[in-house]
N, C-alpha and C positions, 0 to 999 in steps of 0.2 A: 504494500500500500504506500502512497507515494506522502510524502509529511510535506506540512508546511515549511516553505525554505526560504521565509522571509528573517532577518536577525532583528530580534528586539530592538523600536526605536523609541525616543520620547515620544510619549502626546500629553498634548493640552487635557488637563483633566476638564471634562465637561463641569455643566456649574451643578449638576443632581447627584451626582459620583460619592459625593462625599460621606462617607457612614454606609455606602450602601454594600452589603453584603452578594456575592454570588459564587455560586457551586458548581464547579469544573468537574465533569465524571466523564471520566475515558480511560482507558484502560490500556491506552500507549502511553508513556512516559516524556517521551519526545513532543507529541502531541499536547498532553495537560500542560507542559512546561511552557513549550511557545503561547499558547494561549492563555493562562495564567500571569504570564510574563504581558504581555501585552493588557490585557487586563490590567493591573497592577498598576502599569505604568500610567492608564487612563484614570487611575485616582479610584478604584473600585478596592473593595475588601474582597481577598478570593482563599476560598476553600478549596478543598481538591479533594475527590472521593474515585478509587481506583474501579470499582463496579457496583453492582447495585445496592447492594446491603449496608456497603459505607457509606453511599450517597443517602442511604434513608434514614439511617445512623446520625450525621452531621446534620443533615437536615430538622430533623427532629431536636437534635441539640442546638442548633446555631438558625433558626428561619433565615433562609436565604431570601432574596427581595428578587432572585433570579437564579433560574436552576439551566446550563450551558451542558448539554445530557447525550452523550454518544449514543447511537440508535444499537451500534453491534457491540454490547457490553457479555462477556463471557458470565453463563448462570442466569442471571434475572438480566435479560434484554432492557433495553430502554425503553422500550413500551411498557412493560410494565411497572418500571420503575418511572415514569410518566403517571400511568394508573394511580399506583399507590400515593407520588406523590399529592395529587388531587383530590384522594378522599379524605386527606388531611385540612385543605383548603385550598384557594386560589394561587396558584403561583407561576409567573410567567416563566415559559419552558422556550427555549433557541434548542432545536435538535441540530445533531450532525448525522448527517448519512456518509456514507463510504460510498456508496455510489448513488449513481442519475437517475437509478428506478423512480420511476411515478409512481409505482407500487409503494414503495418504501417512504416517499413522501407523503401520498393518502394515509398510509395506515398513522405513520406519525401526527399529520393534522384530524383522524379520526380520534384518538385516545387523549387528544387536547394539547398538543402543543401548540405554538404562537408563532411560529417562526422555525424556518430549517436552514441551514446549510449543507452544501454540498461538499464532502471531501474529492481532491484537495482545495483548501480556500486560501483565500489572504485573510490573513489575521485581521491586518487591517478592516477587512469589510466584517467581517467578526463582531470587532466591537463597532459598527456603527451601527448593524442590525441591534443588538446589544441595545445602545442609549436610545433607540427607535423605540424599542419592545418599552423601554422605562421610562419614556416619556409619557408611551398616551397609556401607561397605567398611572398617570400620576399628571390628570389632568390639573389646570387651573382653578382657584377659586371666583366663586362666582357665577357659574355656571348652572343653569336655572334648570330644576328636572324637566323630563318628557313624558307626555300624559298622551296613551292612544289604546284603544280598543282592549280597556283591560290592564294594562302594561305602564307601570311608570319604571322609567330609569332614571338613576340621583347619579350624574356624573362624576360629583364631588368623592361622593361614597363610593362608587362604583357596586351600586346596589342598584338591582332590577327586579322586579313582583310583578306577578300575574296573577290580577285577581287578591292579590295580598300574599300569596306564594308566594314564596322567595325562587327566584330562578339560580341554578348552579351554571353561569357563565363564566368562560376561558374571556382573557382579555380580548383575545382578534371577534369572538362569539359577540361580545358587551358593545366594542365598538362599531362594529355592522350592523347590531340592531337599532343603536344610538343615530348613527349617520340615518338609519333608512325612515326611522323616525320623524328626524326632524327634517326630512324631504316626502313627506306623505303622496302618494299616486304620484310621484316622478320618477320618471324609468330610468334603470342605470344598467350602462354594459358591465364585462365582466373587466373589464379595462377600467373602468372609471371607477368601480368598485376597489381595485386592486392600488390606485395612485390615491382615491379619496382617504379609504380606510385604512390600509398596509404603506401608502408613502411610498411605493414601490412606482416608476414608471415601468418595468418591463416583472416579468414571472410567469412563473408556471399559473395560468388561469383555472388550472383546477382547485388550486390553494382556494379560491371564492366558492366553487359550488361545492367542495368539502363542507367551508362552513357554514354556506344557506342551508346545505341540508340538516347539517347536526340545528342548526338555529329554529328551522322548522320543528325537529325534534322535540323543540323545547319551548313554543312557545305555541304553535298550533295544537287544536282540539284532535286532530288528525292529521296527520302528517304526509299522510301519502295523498290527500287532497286540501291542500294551504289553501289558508282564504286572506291570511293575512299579508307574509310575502309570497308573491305570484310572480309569475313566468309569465314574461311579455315575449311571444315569440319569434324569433330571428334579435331581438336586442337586448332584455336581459331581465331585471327584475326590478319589483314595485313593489312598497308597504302600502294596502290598502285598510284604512283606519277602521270603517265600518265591519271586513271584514266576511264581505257577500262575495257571492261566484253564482254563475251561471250554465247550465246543461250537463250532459255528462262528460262522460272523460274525454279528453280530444277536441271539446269547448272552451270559449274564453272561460277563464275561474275556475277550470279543474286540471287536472294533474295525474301522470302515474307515481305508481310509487317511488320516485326519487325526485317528483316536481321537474322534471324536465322537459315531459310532453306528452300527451293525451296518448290514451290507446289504440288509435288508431291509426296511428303511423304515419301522420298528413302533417305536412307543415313546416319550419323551418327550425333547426336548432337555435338555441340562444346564441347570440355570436358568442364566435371564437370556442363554441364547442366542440366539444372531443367525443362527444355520446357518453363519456365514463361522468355516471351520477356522485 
């Protein structure tokens, strides 16, 4: 497997760095170190846990404010140690993959990570993903809830209910409900989705229908037919407040089961679709 060959330089520590804690799990040495190192030098607190059991260990002793989580960890993979650490509570997760599988990306943004990289990377881009992911968990004050069909989000808190529920939302899950919100029946591609919410101008586009679907999951009465966000078809997706649809499957306002497009086979993907739900 090919390492990062860039050598430790200074950076500018950002102005949110300071106090903040984060947990390096990888289980190359070469690896935790360049990235650790980089880290560090960006003005972050870093731990380091060599595979999964330590990483849940430190975790549990030390709340990381951000957990940097190798996907191929020897024993307890990274997905599960992803899992576990989520039923704990919220905590933004940056995975690493070892390779470009799209596979290995979905299953990653399926079990709740926030963010991946690709091995090999630049550190550098590392820690900018990194102050990305910690930024918009750590919105502004001032910032007035959202109130729509059921659903208030407290951006401050980063607390979202349904119905008075409490919703268990991943950070990228909070902010895509947040944005589509506060843009009621305005359609968004999966492009616009990806630069509004993620900051991202280029990406893998599946990273968005990943998380519309878990988001439907978790917020529609049925999931395999959304009434709240829908599928505008050939351009992308719409929060509809009220929360109606119309005909059956294959009509405006209904859905199969991964919301991508009626049963019947007619009509155009969302752009920039790949057919994988």
């Amino acid at each position: 497997m090919r390492q990062p060959n860039e050598s430790p330089a200074p950076e500018a520590a950002p102005p949110d760095a300071t106090g903040t804690r984060i947990l390096v799990v990888d289980d190359d040495p070469t690896v935790a170190e360049v990235v650790s190192g980089y880290l560090d030098r960006a003005g972050y607190v870093v731990d380091r846990a060599e595979d999964g059991p330590a990483a849940l260990d430190r975790a549990a002793a030390h709340r990381p404010d951000l957990v940097v989580l190798d996907l191929m960890l020897p024993g307890m993979d990274g997905l599960e140690v992803c899992r576990r650490l989520r039923e704990n509570g919220p905590v933004p997760v940056v995975m690493l993959t070892a390779r470009g599988d799209e596979d290995d990306r979905i299953l990653g943004l399926e079990v709740g990570a926030d963010d991946y990289v690709t091995k090999p990377f630049s550190p550098r881009e590392l820690v900018l993903r990194v102050q990305s992911v910690l930024r918009r968990a750590r919105p502004g004050p001032g910032i007035r809830p959202l109130h729509a069909a059921g659903l208030v989000l407290d951006p401050a808190a980063r607390r979202a209910t349904k119905n008075g529920a409490e919703l268990a939302l991943t950070l990228r899950e909070f902010d895509l409900l947040a944005f589509l919100l506060a843009h009621p029946r305005k359609v968004f591609g999966r492009e616009e989705l990806m630069r509004e919410v993620w900051g991202w101008d280029f990406g893998d586009l599946s990273t968005v229908t990943v998380h519309v679907r878990r988001l439907r999951g978790k917020v529609e009465d049925d999931p395999a037919r959304p009434l709240l966000i829908q599928t505008v078809w050939g351009v992308g997706y719409r929060f509809e407040p009220t929360g109606t649809g119309t005909g059956p499957a294959g009509e405006p306002g209904t859905f199969d089961r991964a919301g991508e497009g009626g049963g019947t086979g007619t009509g155009a993907a969302p752009e920039g679709s790949t057919g994988r739900a």
